[in-house]
matplotlib code that plots the C-alpha trace (Angstrom):
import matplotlib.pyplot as plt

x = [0.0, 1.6, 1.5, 0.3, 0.2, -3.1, -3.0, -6.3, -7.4, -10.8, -13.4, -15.7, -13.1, -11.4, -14.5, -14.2, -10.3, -9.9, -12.2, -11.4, -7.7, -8.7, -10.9, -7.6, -5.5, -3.7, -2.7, -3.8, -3.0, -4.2, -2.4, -4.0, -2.6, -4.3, -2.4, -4.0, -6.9, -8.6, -10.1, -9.1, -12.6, -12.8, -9.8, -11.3, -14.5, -12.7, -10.6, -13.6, -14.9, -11.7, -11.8, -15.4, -14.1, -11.1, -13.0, -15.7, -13.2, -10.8, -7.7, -5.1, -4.7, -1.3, -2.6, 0.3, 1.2, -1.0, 1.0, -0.4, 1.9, 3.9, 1.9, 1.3, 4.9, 4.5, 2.2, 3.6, 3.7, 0.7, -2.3, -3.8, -3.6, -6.8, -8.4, -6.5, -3.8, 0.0, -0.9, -3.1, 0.1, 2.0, -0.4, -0.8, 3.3, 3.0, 0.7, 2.2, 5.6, 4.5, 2.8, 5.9, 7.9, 5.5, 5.4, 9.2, 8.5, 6.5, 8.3, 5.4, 6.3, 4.0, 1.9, -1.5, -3.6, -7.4, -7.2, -7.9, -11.5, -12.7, -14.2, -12.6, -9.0, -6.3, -6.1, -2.9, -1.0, -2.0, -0.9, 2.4, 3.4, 2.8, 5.1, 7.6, 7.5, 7.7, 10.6, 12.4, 11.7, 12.2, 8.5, 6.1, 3.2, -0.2, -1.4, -5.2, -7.9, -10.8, -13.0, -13.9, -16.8, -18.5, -15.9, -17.1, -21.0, -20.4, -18.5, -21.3, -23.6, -21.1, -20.5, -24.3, -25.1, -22.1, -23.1, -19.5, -19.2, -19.5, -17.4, -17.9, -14.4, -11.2, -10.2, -7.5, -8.1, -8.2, -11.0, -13.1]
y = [0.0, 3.2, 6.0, 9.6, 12.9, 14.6, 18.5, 19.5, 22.9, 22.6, 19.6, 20.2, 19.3, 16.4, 15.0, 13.3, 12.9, 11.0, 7.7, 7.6, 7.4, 4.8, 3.2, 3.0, 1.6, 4.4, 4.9, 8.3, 11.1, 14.5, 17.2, 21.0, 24.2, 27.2, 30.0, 31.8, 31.7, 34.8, 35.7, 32.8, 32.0, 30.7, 29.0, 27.1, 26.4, 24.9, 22.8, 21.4, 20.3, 18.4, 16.7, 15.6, 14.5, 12.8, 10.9, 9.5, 8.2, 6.7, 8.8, 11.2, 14.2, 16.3, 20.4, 22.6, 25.9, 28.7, 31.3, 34.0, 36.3, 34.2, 34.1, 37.5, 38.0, 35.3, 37.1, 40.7, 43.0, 40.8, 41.7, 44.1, 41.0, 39.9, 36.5, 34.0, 35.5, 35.6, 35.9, 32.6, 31.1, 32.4, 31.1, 27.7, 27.0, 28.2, 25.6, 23.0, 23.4, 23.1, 20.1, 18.5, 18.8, 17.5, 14.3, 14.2, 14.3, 11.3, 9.3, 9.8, 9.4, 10.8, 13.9, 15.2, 18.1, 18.5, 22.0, 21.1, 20.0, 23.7, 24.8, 28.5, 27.4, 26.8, 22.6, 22.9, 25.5, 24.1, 20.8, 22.3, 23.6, 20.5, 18.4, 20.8, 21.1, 17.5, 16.5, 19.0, 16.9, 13.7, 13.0, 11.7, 14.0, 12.5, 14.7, 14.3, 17.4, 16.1, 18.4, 16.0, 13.2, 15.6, 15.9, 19.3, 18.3, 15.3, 17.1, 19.6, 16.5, 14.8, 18.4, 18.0, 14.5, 14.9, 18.1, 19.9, 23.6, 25.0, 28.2, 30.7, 32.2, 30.5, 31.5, 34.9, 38.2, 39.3, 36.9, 37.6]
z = [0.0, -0.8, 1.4, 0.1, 1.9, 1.1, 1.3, 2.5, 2.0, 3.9, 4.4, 1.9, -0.6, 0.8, 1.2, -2.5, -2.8, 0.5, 0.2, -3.5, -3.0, -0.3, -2.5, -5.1, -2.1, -0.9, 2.6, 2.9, 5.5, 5.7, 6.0, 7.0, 6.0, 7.5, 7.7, 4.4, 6.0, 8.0, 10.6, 13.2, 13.8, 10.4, 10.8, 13.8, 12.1, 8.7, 11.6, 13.4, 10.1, 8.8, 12.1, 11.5, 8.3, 9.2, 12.0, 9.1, 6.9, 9.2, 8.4, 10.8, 10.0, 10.5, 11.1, 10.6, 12.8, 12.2, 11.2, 9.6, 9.5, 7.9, 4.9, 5.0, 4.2, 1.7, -0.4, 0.3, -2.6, -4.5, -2.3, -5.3, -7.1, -8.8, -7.7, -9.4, -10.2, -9.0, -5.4, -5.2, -7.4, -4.2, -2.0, -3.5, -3.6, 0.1, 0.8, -0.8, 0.1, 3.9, 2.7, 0.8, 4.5, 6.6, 3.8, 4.1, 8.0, 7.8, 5.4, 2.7, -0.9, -2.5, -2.3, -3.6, -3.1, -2.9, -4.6, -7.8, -6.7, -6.8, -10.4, -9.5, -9.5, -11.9, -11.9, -14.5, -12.3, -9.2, -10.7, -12.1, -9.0, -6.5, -9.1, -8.8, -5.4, -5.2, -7.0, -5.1, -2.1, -3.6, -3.5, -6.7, -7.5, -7.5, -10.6, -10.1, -11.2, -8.3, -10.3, -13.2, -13.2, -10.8, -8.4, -7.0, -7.0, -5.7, -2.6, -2.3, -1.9, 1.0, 2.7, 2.9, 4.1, 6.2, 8.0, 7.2, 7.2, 3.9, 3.3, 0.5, 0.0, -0.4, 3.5, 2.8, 3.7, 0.0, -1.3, 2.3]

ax = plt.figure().add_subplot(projection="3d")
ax.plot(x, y, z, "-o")
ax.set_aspect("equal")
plt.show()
């Protein structure tokens, strides 16, 4: 079975990516990156919700520092930036270089994202940067888009039956 490090940006969209990549045999573990996302109460509420998550489909789940401050520096100078554009790039590389530590942390060779679920993101960048990312730390990339065969519906559906909080912004202080 191999083991993959799942970046998980909030519940709602790990809710597909995590039983199918245990469905496919994958020892999956989840791995959340918060610090893009303001105010701290949302933070907390996006938390309690990938624990709810984590807890239905049997899997740990790693939660990194918040540090917010730290990727306020990150993105410095691109906060004009339009949604979409080079700060999410920023944000995203952020995000999944945390990600590609933490899987180097726990002996995980491979890494994944559930990003690329979301019908308002870049897939091909988002997919671009992870594999770069990755075979800087001597991981494989698990290039997936979550999106397709209904990925995104299908999440809305689990969020749903699930009960998960639902957010309508991506979590920074730009998009709030």
């Amino acid at each position: 079975m191999k083991s993959i490090l799942l970046h998980i940006c909030c519940a709602p969209d790990g809710s597909i990516p995590i039983p199918d990549l245990q469905a496919e045999g994958w020892n999956v573990t989840g791995f959340f990156y918060g610090s893009n996302i303001h105010p701290q109460e949302e933070y907390v509420r996006r938390l309690e919700a990938l624990n709810i998550l984590a807890s239905h489909c049997g899997i740990s789940c790693v939660v990194g520092n918040y540090e917010p401050e730290e990727w306020l520096d990150g993105v410095r100078g691109l906060e004009a930036e339009p949604e979409g554009g080079k700060r999410c790039e920023r944000c995203f590389t952020l995000q999944l270089e945390a990600s590609a530590r933490e899987a180097v942390r726990l002996g995980c060779e491979w890494l994944c994202t559930t990003l690329t679920i979301s019908p308002h993101k870049n897939a091909a960048l988002i997919n671009a940067i992870g594999q770069d990312i990755a075979q800087r730390f001597g991981l494989q990339w698990e290039n997936r888009i979550w999106r397709k065969k209904d990925g995104f519906l299908r999440s809305v559906k689990a969020s749903r039956e699930l009960g998960l909080y639902r957010q309508n912004y991506c979590g920074c202080i730009f998009s709030a």
